[in-house]
Backbone as CSV, one residue per row, in Angstrom:
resi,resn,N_x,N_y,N_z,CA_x,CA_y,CA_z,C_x,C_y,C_z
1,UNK,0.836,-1.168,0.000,0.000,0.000,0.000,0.892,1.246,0.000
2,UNK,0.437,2.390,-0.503,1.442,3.651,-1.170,0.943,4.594,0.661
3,UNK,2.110,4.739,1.735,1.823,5.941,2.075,1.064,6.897,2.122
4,UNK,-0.208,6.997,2.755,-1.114,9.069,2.850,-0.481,9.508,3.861
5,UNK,-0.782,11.074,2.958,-0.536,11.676,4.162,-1.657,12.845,4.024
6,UNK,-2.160,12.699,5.440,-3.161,14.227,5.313,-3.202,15.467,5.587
7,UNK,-3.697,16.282,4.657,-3.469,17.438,5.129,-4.570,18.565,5.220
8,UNK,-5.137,18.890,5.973,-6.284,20.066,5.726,-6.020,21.307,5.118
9,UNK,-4.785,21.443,4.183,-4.543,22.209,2.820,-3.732,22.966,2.941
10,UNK,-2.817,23.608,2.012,-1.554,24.286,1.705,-1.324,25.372,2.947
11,UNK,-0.524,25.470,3.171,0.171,26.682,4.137,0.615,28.157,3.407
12,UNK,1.686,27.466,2.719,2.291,27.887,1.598,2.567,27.628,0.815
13,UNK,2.516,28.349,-0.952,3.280,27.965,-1.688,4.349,29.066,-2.186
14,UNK,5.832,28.293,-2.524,6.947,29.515,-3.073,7.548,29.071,-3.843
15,UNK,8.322,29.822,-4.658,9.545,29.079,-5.406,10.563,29.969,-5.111
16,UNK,11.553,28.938,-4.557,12.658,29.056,-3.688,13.942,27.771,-4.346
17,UNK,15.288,29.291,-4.729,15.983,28.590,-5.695,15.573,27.430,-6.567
18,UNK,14.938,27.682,-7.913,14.556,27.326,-8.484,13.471,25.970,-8.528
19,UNK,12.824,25.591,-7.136,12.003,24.464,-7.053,10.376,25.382,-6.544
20,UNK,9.620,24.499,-6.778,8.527,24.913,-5.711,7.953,24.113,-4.984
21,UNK,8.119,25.138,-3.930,7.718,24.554,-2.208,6.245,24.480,-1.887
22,UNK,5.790,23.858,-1.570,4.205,23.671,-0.934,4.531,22.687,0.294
23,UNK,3.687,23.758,1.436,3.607,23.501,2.794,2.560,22.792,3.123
24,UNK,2.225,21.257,3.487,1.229,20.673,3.720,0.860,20.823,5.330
25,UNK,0.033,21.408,5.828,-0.718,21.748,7.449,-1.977,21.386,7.501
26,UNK,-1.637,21.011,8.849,-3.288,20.153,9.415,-3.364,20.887,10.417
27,UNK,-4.655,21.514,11.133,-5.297,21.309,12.450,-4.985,20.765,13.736
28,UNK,-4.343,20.965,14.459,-4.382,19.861,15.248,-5.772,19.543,16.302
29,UNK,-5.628,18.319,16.723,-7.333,18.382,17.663,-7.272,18.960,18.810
30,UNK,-8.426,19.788,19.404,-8.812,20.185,20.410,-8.847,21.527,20.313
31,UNK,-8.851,22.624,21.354,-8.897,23.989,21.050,-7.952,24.313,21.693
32,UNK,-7.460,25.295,21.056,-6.106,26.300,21.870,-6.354,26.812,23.420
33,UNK,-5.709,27.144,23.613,-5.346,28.355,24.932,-6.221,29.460,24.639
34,UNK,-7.876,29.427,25.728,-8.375,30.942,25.544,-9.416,30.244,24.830
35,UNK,-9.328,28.844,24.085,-10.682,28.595,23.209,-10.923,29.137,22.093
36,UNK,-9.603,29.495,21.558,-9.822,29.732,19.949,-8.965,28.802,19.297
37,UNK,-9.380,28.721,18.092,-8.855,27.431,17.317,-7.338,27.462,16.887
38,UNK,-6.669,26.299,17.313,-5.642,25.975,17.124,-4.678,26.169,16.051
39,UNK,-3.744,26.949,15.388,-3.018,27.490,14.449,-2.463,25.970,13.600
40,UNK,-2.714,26.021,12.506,-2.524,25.092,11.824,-1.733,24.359,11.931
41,UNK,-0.774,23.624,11.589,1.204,23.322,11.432,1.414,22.546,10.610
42,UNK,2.671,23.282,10.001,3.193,22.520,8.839,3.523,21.221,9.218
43,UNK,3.513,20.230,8.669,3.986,19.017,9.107,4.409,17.873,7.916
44,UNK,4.792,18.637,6.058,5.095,17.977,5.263,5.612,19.008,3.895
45,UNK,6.605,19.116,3.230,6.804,19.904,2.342,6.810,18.933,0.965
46,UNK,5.974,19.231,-0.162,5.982,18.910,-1.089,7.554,19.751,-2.235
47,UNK,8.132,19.448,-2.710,8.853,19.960,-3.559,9.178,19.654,-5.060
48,UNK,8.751,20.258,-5.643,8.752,20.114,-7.248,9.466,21.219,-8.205
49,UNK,9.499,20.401,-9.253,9.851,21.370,-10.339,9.503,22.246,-10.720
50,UNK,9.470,23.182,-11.529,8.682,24.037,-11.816,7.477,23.010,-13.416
51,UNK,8.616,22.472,-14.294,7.817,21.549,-15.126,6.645,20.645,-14.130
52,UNK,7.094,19.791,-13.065,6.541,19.240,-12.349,5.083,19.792,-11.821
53,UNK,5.438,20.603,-11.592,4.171,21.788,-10.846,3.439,22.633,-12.411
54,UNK,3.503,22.470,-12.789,2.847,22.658,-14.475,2.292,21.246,-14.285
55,UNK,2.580,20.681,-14.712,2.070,19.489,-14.981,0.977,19.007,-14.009
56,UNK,1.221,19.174,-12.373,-0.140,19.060,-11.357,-0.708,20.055,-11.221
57,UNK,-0.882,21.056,-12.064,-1.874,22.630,-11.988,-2.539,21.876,-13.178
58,UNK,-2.049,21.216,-14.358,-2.934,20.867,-15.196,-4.128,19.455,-14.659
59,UNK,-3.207,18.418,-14.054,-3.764,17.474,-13.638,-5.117,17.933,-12.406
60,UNK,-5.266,18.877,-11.630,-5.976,19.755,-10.619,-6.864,20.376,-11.372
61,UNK,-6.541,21.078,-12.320,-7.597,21.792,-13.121,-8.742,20.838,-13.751
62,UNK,-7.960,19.741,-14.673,-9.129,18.406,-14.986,-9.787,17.479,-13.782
63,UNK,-9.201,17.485,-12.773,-9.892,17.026,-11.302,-11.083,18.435,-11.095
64,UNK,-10.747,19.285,-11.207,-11.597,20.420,-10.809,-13.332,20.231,-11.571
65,UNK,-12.489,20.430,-13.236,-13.868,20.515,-13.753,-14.570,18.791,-13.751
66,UNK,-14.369,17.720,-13.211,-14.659,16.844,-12.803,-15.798,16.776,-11.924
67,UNK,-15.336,17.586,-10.729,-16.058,17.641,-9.184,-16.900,18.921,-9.733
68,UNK,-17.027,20.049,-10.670,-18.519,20.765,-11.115,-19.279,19.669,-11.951
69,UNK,-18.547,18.883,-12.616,-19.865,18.069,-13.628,-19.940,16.990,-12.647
70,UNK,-19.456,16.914,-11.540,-20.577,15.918,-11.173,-21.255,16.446,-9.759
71,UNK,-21.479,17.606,-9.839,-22.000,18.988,-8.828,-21.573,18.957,-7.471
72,UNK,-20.352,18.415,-7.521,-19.440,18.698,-5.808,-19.157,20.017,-5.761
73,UNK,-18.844,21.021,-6.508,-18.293,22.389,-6.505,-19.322,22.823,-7.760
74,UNK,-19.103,24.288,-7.135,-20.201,25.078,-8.067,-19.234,26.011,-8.577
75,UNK,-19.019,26.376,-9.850,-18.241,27.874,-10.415,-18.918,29.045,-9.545
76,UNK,-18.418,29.885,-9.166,-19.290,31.125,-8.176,-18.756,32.491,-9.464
77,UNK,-17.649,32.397,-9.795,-17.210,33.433,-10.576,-16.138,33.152,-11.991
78,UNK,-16.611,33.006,-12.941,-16.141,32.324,-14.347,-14.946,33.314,-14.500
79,UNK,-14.695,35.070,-14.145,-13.653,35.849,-14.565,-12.518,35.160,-13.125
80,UNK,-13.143,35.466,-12.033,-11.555,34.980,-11.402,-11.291,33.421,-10.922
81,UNK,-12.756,32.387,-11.657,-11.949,31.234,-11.278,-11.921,30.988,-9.992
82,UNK,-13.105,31.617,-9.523,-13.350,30.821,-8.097,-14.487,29.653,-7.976
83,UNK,-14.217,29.141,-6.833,-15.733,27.870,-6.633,-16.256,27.757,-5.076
84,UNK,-16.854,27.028,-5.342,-17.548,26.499,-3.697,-18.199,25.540,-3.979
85,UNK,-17.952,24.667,-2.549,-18.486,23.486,-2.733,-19.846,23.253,-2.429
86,UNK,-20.422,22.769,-3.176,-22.275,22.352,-2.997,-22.793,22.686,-1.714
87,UNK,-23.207,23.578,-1.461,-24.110,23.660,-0.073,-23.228,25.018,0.450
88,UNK,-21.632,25.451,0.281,-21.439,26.436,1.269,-21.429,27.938,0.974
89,UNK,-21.486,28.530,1.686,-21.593,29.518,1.612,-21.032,31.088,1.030
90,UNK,-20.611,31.984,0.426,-19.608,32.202,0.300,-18.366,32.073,-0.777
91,UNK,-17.377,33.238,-0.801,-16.725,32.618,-1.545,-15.627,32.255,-1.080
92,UNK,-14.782,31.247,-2.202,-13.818,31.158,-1.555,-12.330,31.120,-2.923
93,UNK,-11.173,31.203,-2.378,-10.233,31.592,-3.546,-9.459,29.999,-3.430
């Protein structure tokens, strides 16, 4: 079986000497100090090429229009290419 790893979504992304970096961060459980929610943490760096990272912006984009035709995400705005997923509220980038 291939390794997961999860992540409740990018931190960051950069390109730093010529690769690009994407910061994978999760949640951790429970609530912070004071009862506000817990600051994310990095806990995995993806690193790619720049060809590489072309290549999964294309592969993401055909996953994308995938999850509208089969009505998981709704287009909210066709000029900047935003969505939301079925039911929420809002936009989101």
């Amino acid at each position: 079986m291939i390794p997961q790893i999860f992540a409740d979504g990018f931190s960051n992304i950069s390109f730093v000497n010529g690769m690009v970096r994407i910061d994978l961060a999760s949640t951790p459980p429970g609530p912070a100090a004071g009862g506000n929610p817990a600051p994310a943490e990095v806990h995995h760096r993806v690193v790619l090429t720049p060809r590489a990272f072309l290549q999964s912006m294309g592969m993401m984009q055909d996953l994308m229009q995938k999850l509208v035709d089969a009505g998981v995400v709704r287009r909210t705005d066709q000029a900047q290419d935003t969505t939301n997923l079925v039911g929420e509220s809002g936009k989101t980038n």
